[in-house]
N, C-alpha and C positions, 0 to 999 in steps of 0.2 A: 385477528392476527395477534397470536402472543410475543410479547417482544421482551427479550431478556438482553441484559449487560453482562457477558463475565470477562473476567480478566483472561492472560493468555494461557496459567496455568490452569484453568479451570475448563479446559480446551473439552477435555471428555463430554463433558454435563453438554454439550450445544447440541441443538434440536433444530433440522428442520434447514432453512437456507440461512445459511453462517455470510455473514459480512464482516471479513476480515481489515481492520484498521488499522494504517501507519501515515499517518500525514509526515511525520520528522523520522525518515523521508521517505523510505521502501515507496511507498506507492505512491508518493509522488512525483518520484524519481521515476518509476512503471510506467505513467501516464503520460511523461515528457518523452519516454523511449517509445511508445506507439505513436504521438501528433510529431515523432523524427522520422514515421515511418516503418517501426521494427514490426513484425510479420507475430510472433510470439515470446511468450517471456518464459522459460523453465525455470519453475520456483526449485531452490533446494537450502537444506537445515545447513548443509558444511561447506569450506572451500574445498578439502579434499572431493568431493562429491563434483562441486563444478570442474573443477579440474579433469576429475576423471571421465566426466561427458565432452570437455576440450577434449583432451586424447581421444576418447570415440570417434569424434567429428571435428574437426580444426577448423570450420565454419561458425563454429559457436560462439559469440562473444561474450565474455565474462564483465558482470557488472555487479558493484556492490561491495560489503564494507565487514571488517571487523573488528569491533571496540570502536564503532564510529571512524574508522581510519583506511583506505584503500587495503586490498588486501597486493600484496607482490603478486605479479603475474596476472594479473586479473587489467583488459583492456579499459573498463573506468568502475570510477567510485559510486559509492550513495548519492550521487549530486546533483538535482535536477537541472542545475545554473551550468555543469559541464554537459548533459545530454542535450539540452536542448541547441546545441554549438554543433552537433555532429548529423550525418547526413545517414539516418541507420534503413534506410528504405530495402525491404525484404528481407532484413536481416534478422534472423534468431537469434535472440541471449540468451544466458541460464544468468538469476539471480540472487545471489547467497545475501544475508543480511543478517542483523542479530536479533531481529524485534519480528518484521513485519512477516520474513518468508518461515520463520520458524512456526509462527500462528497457523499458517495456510496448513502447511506438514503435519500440527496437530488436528486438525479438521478433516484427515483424509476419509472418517464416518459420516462427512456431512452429506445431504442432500444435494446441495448446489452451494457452490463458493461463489462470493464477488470479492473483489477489492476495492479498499473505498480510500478517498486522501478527500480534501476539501476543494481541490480542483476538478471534481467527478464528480460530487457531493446530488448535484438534481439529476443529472444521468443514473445516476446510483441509487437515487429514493425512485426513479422511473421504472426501473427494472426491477425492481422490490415489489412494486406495484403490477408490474404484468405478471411478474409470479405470482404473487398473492398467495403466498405459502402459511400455511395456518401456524408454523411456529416462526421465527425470525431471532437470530444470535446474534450481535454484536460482537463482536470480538475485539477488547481494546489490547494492542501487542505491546505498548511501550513499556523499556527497560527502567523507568524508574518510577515515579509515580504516575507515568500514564495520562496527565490528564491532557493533553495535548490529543490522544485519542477518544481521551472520554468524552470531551468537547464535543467531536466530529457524532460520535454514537447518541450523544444525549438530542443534539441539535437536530440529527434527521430522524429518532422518536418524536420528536416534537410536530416536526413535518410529515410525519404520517401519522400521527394523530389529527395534524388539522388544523394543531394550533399556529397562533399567530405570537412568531417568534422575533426579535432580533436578534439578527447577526453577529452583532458586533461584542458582544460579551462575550463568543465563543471562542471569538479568534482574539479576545485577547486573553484567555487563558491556554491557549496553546502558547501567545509570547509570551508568557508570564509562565507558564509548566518549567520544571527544573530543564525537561528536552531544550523548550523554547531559549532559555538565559543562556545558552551553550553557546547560540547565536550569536550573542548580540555583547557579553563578556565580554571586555578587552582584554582582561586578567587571561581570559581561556586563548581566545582568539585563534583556533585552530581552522574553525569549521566556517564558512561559507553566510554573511548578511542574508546574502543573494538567494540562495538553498530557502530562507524564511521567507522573505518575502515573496518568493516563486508558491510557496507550499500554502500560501493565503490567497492566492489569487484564484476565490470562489469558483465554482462553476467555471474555469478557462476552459474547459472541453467536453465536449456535446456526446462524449460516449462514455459508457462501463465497462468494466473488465469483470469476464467473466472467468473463472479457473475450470476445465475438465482435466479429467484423467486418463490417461493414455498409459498404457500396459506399466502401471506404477509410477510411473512421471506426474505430476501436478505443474500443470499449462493455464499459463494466461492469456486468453484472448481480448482483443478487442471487440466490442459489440459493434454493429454497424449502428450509425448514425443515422436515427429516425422518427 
């Protein structure tokens, strides 16, 4: 298995099964919205775009953030600490974000999409593995220096290589990433403790999220649990 890192602009170059990364927060926030029960997630690059799938369907629920911030009209934010409060059983979302869904969108050449956060983290090196795909992309999406995902990408190379890694130096460069200090700033203090510490909580869920595509839509499922 060849295993490449690229960043999110370097979306074209990906080969093979793309694992697309946002631990802060897209997909960790995804993750909290299927163990609430949601059915599917439609990934999209804009809020116009979800917006205009609410008008198609007024069963759709909008989640997600721009410039880190709720967007208007949209029923909740990037926040995995407010999904997992709600009760989203059968429910469909569409998810706009600035980092993590915009990656998926560039990968629409991919072979097979997953989505990976640090809370899916062995679910996500499991499914990697039953594919067993002879190329493998990392995809880290974060808007500033990234390394909050490049932690997540470097650490399960590591895990499928074999080697014998600690944890703990990964996640604490996610709280130490410029993403991570947004956190935990008092100076900033806009965004959510909770949102951090939720997004560290290793392996909390026993499935992967897989993305197919449906007549030009990019769809997140849940894998079943097995």
């Amino acid at each position: 298995m060849k295993i490449t890192i690229l960043r999110r602009h370097e979306c074209s170059k990906a080969q093979g099964l793309c694992v697309v990364i946002d631990v802060l927060r897209a997909f960790t926030t995804a993750a909290f919205a299927f163990a609430a029960g949601a059915q599917e997630i439609i990934l999209v690059s804009s809020p116009d775009e979800a917006f205009q799938k609410h008008r198609s369907d007024p069963s759709l629920l909008l989640m997600g953030e721009q410039d880190g911030r709720l967007i208007q009209g949209f029923h909740f934010g990037n926040s995995p600490a407010d999904i997992q409060r709600v009760d989203l059983s059968g429910k469909r979302l569409v998810q706009r974000t600035s980092a993590g869904t915009q990656g998926v969108v560039s990968c629409k050449h991919a072979n097979q999409i997953l989505l990976a956060s640090f809370v899916v983290a062995e679910a996500t090196i499991k499914r990697i593995l039953e594919i067993n795909p002879s190329h493998l992309s990392f995809i880290v999406t974060g808007v500033h220096n990234g390394d909050e995902d490049l932690a997540l990408a470097e650490y399960m190379q590591c895990k499928l290589m074999q080697q014998d890694v600690s944890l703990e130096p990964f996640l604490d460069r996610v709280r130490n990433s410029p993403e991570g200090i947004t956190f935990t700033d008092p100076a900033i203090g806009e965004f959510s403790t909770q949102d951090l510490h939720l997004a560290l909580q290793v392996n909390r869920f026993a499935f992967a999220m897989e993305v197919v595509q449906n007549q030009g839509c990019m769809i997140a499922k849940q894998l079943p649990m097995g």
